[in-house]
N, C-alpha and C positions, 0 to 999 in steps of 0.2 A: 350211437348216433354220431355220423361225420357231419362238420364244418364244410357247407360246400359255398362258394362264391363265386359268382358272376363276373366278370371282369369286364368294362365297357360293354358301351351300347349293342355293339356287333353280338358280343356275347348272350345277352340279355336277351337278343331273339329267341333265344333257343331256351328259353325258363317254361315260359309260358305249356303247362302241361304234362313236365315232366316228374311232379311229384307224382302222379296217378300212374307211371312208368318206374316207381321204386318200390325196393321189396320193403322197404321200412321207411319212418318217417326220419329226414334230416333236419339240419338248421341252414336254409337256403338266405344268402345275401346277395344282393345285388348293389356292386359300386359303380363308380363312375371310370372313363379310359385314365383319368389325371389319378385318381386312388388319392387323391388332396380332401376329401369333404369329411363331415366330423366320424372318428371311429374307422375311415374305409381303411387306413393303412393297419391298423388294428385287423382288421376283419381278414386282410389280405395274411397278415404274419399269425393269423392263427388257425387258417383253414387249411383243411384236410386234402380238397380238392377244389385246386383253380381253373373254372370253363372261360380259357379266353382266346384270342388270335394272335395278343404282342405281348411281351414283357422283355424289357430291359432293364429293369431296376434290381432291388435287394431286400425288398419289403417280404415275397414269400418267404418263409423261415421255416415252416414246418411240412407242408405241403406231402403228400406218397403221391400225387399224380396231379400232372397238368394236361388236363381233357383241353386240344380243339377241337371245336365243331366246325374245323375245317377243313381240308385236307393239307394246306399251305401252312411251310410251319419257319419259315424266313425271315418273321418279327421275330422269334421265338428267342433269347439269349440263352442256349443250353447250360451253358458254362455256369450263371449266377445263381441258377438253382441248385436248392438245398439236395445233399446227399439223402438219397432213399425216394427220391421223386423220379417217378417214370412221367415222360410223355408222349401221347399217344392224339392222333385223330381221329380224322371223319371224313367219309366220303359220302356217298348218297348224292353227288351233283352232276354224274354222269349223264343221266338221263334227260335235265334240265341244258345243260350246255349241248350233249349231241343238237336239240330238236334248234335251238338257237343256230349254230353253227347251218343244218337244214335249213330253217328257215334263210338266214342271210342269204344263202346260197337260192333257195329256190327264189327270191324278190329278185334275181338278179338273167331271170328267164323269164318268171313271169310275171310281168309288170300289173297286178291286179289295183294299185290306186291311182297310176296315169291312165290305163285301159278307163276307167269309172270315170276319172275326174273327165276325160275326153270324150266319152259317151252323154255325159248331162250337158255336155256342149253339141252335142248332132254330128261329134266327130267320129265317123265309124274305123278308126286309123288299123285295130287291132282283126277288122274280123274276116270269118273263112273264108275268103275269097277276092279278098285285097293285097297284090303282092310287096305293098310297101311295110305290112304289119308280120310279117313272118318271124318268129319267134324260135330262139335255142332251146334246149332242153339239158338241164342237166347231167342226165343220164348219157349223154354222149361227152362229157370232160373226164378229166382224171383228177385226182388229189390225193395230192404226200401227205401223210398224218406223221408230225412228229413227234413220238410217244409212242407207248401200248400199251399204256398205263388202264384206268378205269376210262378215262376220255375217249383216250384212243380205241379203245375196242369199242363202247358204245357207238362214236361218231362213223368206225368202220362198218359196224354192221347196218346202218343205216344210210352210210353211201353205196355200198353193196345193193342195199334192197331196189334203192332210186336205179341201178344199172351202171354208178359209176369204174371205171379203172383203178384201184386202191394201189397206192407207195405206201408202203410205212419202213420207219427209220426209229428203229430202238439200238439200245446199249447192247442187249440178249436179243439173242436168235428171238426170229417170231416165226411160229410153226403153225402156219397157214396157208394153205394151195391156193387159195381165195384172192391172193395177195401178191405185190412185189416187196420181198424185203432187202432191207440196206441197210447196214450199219448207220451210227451218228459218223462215224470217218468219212461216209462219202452222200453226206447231206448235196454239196453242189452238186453231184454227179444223178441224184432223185430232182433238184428242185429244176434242173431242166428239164425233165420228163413231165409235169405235171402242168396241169391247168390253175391249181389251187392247194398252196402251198401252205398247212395247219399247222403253229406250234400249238402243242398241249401239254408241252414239259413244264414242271415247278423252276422255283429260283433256285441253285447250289452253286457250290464256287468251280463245279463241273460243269453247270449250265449257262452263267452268265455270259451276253455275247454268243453262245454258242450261232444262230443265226446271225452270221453277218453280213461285210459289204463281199463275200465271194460266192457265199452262198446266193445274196440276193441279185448278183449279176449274172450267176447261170440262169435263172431265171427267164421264161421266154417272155415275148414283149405283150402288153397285154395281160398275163400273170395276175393272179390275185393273193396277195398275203393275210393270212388269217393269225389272230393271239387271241387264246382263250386259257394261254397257259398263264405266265407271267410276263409281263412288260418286256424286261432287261435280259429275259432270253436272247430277244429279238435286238442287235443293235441298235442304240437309241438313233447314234448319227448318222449310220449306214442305210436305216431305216427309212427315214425322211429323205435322205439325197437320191436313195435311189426312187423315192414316190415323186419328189418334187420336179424333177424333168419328167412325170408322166407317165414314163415306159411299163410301171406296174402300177394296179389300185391294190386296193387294203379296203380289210374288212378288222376294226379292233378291237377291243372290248377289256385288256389290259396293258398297264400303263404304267408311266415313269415316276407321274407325281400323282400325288392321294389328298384330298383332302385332311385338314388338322386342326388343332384346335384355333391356332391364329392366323389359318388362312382355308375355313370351309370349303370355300369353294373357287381353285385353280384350274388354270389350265392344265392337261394331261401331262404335258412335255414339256419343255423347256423352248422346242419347237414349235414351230406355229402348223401345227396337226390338218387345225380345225380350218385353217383358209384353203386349204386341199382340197380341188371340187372332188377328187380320184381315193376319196377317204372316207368311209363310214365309221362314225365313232361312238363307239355305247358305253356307257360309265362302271363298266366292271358288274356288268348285269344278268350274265349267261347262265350264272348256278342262283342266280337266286328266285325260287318258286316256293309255292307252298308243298309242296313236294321234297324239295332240298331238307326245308327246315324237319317236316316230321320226319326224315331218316337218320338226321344230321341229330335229332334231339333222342331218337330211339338207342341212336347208338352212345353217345350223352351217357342216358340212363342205366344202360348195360353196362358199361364200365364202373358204372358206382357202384352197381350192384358187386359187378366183380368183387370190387375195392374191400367193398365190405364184407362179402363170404370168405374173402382168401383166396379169390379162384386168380387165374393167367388172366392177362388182359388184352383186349384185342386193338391192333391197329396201332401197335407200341414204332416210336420211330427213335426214344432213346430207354432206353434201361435205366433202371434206378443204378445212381454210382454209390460205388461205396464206401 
């Protein structure tokens, strides 16, 4: 029997279920994000396996594997974990952020709650045969995905199907006819070709800033910027100046600043985002469905099992050191 813990709230979604998903019974805890309340720091230095999103402290001691159930591992401090712990994550949110990404994009052709809210007014503004209501179609734009990761192919196969023009920009050759590929070298050289410009790259100190003020001035006018990767891929100040005169909208969904325990609930930026009429802003909400959580907690559970037979572990992003 392993020691397993929960580590804050975020982590804690993912409990709900997953003893009925192990091949044996554990001893499951659940603490809080602070690991302050009576015993959790205890609970923390004597488990087997920590399911969480952040650790920076010194509290795990004993630990063989730090399961996220996420795929973002950025909180992560590799360095202060004890020798002999692997960490690894979790995907399962492809599917949930492609249809997000879809959506945003398809509200942006067809207006179905101004069309409604205008029609309970006797306003016929939208219909077949009034030239002031003519309407774009998606399937005639193009969009750079930046990535080809699990996001990026999901959100490409699904702009494909709509009829759109696909860019993508990976590190590795991407071996699709389907597609225009470009290295990350020549991002400005894609984000002027496109209509709708996706990151869907994590945070590394290879990606931070990667999108900046050169990338975002190729850009054509009109342009739309999407993040469903990390925040600070995306220049923070580059970002806003080049939204702020207009010349491109945004569509965002990750961000600069997070909620905490002494300040729940901030503004995203540091910038003022949100007076932006040319800005749609969603709270870091594109992977999370009921769908996310059960592949995110399936896979959770497969690695303990691992843990516990001896077998390889899947979705490892650090080796256990030695």
């Amino acid at each position: 029997m392993m020691n397993i813990v929960f580590y804050g709230a975020n982590a804690a979604t993912f409990e709900p279920g997953l003893s009925e998903q192990l091949d044996m019974p554990h001893e499951i805890t659940i603490i809080s994000d602070a690991a302050d309340g009576p015993g959790e720091a205890e609970a923390l230095a004597g488990a087997d396996v920590v399911v969480g999103v952040h650790y920076k402290g010194t509290a795990v001691q004993a630990a063989r594997l730090f399961q996220l159930p996420a795929a973002g591992y950025d909180q992560v401090d590799m360095d202060v974990l004890p020798k002999g712990c692997a960490v690894c994550n979790a995907f399962g949110h492809e599917n949930a952020i492609a249809e997000y990404v879809m959506a945003a994009l398809l509200s942006r052709h067809v207006p179905l709650a101004d069309a409604d809210a205008r029609l309970r007014q006797g306003d016929w503004h939208y219909w077949a045969g009034g030239p002031d209501g003519l309407r774009t179609e998606m399937g005639q734009q193009s969009i750079g995905i930046v990535g080809h990761g699990h996001i990026g192919k999901a959100v490409k196969d699904r702009a494909l199907a709509f009829g759109m023009k696909v860019h993508v920009a990976n590190r590795s050759p991407v071996a699709d006819a389907r597609v225009t590929a470009h290295g990350l070298d020549e991002l400005a050289a894609m984000a002027g070709q496109v209509d709708v410009l996706l990151n869907t790259l994590p945070l590394t100190d290879a990606t931070a800033g990667l999108i900046g003020a050169d990338v975002l001035a190729a850009m054509r006018e009109g342009a739309v910027v999407m993040n469903v990767g990390r925040g600070p891929v995306i220049d923070e100040d580059a970002l806003f100046a080049a939204l702020k005169d207009g010349r491109l909208t945004a569509i965002l969904d990750t961000w600069y600043v997070y909620p905490s325990k002494d300040v729940p609930n901030p503004q995203p930026s540091k910038h003022p985002f949100h007076a932006l009429p040319n800005v749609t802003l969603t709270p870091h909400m594109s992977a999370w469905t009921t769908g996310t959580i059960a592949r995110r907690t399936a896979t959770v559970a497969e690695n303990i099992n691992r843990l516990a037979r001896g077998d390889a572990l899947i979705n490892i992003v650090m080796e256990p050191k030695a």
